[in-house]
C-alpha positions as CSV (number, residue, x, y, z in Angstrom):
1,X,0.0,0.0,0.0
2,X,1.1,3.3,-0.9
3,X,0.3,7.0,0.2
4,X,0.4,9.7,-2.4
5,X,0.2,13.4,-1.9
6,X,-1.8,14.8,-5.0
7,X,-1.7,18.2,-5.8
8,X,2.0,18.4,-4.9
9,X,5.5,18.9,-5.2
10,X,7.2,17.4,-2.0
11,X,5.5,15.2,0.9
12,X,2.9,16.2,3.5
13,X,1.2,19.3,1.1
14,X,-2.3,18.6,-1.1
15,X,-4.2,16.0,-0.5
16,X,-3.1,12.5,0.7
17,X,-4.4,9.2,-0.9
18,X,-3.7,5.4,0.1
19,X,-3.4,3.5,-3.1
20,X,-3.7,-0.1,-3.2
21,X,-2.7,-2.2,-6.5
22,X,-4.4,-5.8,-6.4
23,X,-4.9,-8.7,-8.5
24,X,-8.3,-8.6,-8.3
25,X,-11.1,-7.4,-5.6
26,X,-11.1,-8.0,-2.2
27,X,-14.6,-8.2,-0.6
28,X,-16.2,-4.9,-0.4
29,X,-15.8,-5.3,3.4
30,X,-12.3,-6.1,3.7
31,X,-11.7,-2.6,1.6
32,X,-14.3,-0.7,3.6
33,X,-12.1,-1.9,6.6
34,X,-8.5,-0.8,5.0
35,X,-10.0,2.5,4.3
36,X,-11.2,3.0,7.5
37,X,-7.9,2.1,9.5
38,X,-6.1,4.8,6.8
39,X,-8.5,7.1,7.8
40,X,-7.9,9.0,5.0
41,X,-10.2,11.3,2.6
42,X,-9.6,8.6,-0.3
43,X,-8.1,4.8,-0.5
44,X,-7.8,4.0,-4.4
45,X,-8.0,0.6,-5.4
46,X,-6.5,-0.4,-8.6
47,X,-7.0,-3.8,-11.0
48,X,-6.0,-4.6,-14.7
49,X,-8.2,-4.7,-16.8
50,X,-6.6,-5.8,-20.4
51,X,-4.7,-2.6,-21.2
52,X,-6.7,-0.6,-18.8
53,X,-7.3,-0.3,-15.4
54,X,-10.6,-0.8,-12.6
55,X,-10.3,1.9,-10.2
56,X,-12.5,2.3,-6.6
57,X,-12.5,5.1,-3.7
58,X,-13.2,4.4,-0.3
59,X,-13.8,6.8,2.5
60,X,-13.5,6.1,5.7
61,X,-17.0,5.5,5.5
62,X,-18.2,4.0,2.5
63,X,-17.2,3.4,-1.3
64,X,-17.6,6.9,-3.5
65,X,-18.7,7.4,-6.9
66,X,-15.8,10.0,-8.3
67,X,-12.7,10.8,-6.8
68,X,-10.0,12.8,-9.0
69,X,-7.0,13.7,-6.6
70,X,-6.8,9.3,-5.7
71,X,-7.1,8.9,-9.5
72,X,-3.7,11.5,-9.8
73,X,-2.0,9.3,-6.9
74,X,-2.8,6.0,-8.6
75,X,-1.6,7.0,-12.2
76,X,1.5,8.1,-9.9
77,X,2.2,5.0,-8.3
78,X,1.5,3.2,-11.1
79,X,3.9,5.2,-13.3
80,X,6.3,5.5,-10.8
81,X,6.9,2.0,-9.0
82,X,5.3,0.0,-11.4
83,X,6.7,1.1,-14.3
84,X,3.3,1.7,-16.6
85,X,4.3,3.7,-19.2
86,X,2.4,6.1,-21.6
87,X,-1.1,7.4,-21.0
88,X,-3.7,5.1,-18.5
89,X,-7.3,4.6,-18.5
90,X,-9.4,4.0,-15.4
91,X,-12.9,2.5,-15.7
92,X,-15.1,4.4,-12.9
93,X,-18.4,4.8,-11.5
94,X,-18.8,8.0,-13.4
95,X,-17.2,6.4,-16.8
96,X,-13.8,6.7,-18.0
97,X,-11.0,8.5,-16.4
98,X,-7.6,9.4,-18.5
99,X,-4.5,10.3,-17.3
100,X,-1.5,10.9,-19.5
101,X,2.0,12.1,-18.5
102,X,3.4,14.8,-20.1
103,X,6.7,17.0,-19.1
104,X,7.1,15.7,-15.6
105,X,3.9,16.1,-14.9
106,X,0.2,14.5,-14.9
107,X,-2.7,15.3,-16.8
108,X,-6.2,14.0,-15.6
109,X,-9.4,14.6,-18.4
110,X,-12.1,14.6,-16.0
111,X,-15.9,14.6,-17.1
112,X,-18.1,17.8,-16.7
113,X,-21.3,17.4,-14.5
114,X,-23.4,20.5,-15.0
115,X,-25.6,22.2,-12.3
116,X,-28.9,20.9,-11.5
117,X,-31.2,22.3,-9.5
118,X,-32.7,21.6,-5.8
119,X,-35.7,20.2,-4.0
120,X,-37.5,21.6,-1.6
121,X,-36.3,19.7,0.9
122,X,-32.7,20.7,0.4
123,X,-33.5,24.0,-0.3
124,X,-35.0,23.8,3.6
125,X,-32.0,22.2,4.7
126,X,-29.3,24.6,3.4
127,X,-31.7,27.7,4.8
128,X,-30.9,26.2,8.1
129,X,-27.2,25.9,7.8
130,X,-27.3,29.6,5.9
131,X,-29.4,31.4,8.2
132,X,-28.4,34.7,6.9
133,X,-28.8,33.6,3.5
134,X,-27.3,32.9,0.2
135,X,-26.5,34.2,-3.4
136,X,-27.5,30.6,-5.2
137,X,-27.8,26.8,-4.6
138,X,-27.4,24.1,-6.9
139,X,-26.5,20.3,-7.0
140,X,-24.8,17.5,-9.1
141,X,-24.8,13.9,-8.3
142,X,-23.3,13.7,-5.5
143,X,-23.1,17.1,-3.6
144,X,-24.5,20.5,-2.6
145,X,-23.1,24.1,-4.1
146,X,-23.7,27.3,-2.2
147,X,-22.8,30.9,-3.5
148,X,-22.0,33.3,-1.0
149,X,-21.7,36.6,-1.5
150,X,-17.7,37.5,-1.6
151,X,-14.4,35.7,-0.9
152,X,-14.2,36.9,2.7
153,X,-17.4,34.8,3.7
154,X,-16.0,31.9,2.7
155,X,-13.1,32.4,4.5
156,X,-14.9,33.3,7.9
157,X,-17.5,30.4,7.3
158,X,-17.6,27.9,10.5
159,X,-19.5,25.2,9.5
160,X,-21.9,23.3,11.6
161,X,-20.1,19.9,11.3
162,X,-23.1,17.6,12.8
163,X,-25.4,19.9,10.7
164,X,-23.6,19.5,7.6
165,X,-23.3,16.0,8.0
166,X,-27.5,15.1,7.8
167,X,-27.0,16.3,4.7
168,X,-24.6,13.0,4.0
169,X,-24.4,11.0,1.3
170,X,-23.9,14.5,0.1
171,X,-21.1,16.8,1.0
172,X,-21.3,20.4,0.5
173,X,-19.1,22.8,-1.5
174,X,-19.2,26.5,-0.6
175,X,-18.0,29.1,-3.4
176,X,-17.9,33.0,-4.2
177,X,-16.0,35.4,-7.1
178,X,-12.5,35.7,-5.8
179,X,-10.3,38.4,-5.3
180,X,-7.3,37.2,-7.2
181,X,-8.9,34.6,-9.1
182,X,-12.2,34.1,-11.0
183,X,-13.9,32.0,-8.1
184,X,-12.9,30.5,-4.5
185,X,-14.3,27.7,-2.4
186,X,-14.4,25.2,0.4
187,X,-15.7,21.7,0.7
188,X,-17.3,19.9,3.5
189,X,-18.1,16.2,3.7
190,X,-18.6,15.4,7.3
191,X,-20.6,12.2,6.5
192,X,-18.3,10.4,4.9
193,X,-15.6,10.9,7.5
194,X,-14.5,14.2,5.7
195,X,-15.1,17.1,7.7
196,X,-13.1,19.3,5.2
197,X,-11.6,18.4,2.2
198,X,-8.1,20.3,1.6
199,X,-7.9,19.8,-2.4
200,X,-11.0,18.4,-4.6
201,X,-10.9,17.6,-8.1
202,X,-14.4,16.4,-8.6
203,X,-16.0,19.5,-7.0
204,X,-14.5,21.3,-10.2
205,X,-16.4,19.5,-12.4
206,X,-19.2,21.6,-11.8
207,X,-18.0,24.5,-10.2
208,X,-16.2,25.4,-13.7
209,X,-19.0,24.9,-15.6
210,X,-21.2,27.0,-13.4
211,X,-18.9,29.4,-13.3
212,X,-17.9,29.4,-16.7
213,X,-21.6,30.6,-17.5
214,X,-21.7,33.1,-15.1
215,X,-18.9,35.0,-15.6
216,X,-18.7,34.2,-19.3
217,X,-15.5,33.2,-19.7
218,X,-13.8,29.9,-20.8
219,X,-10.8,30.4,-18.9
220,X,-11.1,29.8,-15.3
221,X,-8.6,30.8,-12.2
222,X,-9.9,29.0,-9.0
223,X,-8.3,28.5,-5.3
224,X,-9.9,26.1,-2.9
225,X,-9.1,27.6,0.6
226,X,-7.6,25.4,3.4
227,X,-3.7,25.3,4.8
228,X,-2.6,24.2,1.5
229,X,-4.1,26.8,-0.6
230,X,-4.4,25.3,-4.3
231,X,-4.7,27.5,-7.2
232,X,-5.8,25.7,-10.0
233,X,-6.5,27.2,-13.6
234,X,-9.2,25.4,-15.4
235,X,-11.0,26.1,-19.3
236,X,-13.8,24.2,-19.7
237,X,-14.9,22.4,-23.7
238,X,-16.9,19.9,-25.2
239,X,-14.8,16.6,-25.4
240,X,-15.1,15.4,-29.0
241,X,-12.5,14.7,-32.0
242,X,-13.4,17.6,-33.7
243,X,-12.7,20.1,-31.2
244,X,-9.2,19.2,-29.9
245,X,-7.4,22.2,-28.1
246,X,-4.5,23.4,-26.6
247,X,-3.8,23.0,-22.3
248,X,-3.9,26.5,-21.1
249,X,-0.7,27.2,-18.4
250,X,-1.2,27.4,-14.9
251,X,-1.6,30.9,-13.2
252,X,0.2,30.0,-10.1
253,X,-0.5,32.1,-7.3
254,X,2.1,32.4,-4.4
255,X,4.5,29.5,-3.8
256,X,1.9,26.5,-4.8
257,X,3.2,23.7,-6.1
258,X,0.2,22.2,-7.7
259,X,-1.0,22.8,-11.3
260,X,-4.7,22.2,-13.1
261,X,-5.1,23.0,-16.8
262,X,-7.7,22.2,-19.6
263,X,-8.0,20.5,-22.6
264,X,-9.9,17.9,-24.2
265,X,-9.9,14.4,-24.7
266,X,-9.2,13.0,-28.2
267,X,-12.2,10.0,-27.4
268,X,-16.0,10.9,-28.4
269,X,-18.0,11.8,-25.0
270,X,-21.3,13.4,-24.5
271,X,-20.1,15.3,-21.9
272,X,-18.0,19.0,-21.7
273,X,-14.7,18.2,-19.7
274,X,-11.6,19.9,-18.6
275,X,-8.3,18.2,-17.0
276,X,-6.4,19.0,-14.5
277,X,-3.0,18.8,-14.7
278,X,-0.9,18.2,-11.5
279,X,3.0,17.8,-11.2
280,X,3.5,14.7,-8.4
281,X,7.6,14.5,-8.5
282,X,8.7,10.9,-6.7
283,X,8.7,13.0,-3.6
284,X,5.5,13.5,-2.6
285,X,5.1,9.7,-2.4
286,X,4.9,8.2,1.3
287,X,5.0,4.9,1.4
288,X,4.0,3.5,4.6
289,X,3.1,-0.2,4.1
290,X,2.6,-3.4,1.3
291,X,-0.1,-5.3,2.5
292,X,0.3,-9.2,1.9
293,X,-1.3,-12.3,2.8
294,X,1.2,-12.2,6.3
295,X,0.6,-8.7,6.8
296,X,4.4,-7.4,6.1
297,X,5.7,-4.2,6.3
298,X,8.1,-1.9,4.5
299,X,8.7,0.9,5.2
300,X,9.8,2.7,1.5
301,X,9.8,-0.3,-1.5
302,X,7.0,-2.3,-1.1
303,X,7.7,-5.5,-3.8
304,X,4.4,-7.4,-3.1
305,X,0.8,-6.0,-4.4
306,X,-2.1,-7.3,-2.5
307,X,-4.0,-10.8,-3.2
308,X,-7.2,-12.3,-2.0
């Protein structure tokens, strides 16, 4: 087993992932169990598949639909200490994930999942959290979007944890306009054993299209607020052969050592997309343990992948 830190340069900045390479599946239980002793926002876990790859995230709590920064950390250990070369495919929940390594770095196409809007139920629920009120609410599939009025509420936002979290299996993403970039946010997923997420690639997926409409523009500078303080640069498109563009650079702000670009995959999909692009150098991998059928340790080159 293997612990990555996506969205970064050196170890213990972004966001950690445990990534597991197996055979095949475990049970569903004995996974649920690993990712709960990690105790980590993500475990990955990774199976061939022909010339492809299976990929599944774990919480703490239960198994997730669409995780991008433990898809970054299993193309990385992949690449890095199993020697896959060239551009991988992950078949997801949410369909198929690329990830292709160009100059040093990683480059993740992830699928666009457009705002939708709420029920009245949630629309109660989030008045409750939001007393004072807010600018907007939407959804996707899997989470809540608030817009608040500037930058410096999200930054004084407390949230209420235990309130947040009857709101599970959805987490909630709070965003405004930014002062040095185009939007900012937060996200909160106290029901699955996240109470704050420091660096999310999924939440983009529909925080760029949203804001992508309301500002009118089609390229996006974003920074999702925590201790590490990401910057990411985003463009969102329509995936499709015919419209093949350019990645747009990375307006880094401050010392960050992350990166996120756009661009568009060269396979036919339905849906708009944009990729993130994140530069994961050999060391911001941690590796703590190989799990094995006798449970042995190492501490830094785990030789043995994990077997039923």
């Amino acid at each position: 087993m293997y612990q990555v830190d996506a969205f970064a340069e050196r170890a213990f900045q972004g966001n950690p992932a445990a990534v597991l390479i197996l055979v095949d599946w475990l049970s569903d239980g004995v996974m649920q169990a690993i990712a709960n002793e990690n105790n980590l926002a993500e475990t990955a876990f990774a199976r061939p598949n022909g010339k492809s790859w299976d990929l599944r995230w774990f919480t703490p709590v239960h198994e997730v639909d669409f995780c991008g920064h433990a898809t970054l950390a299993t193309a990385h250990v992949l690449a890095a200490e199993h020697n896959v070369p060239g551009d991988m495919a992950f078949a997801t929940r949410v369909g198929e994930l690329r990830v292709s390594q160009r100059e040093g770095a990683y480059q993740l196409d992830l699928p666009c999942f457009p705002p939708q809007p709420l029920g009245g139920e949630l629309t109660l629920a989030l008045q409750e959290i939001f007393p004072l009120g807010t600018v907007s609410s939407f959804r996707n599939f899997e989470n809540l979007f608030v817009e608040l009025a500037d930058e410096a509420s999200i930054r004084s936002f407390v949230p209420d944890l235990l309130r947040i979290g009857t709101l599970h299996p959805l987490g909630l993403v709070i965003t405004a306009p930014g002062r040095a970039h185009d939007f900012v946010s937060r996200y909160f997923v106290p029901g699955a054993g996240i109470p704050e997420d420091p660096v999310t690639g999924s939440t983009h997926a529909t925080l760029v299209p949203y804001w992508s409409e309301k500002l009118g523009k089609t390229h996006l500078s974003a920074f999702q607020m925590l201790a590490s303080r990401r910057a990411f640069a985003m463009r969102p498109g329509w995936r499709s052969r015919a419209d093949r563009r350019s990645c747009e650079n990375l307006h880094e702000g401050g010392n960050l050592p992350s990166r996120m670009n756009s661009c568009h995959s060269e396979t036919a999909s339905p849906h708009p997309a944009f990729s993130v692009r994140a530069k994961l150098g050999r060391s911001a991998m941690r590796t703590h343990q190989a799990w094995t059928s006798a449970n042995s340790a190492s501490r830094f080159r785990p030789s043995a992948t994990l077997t039923k």
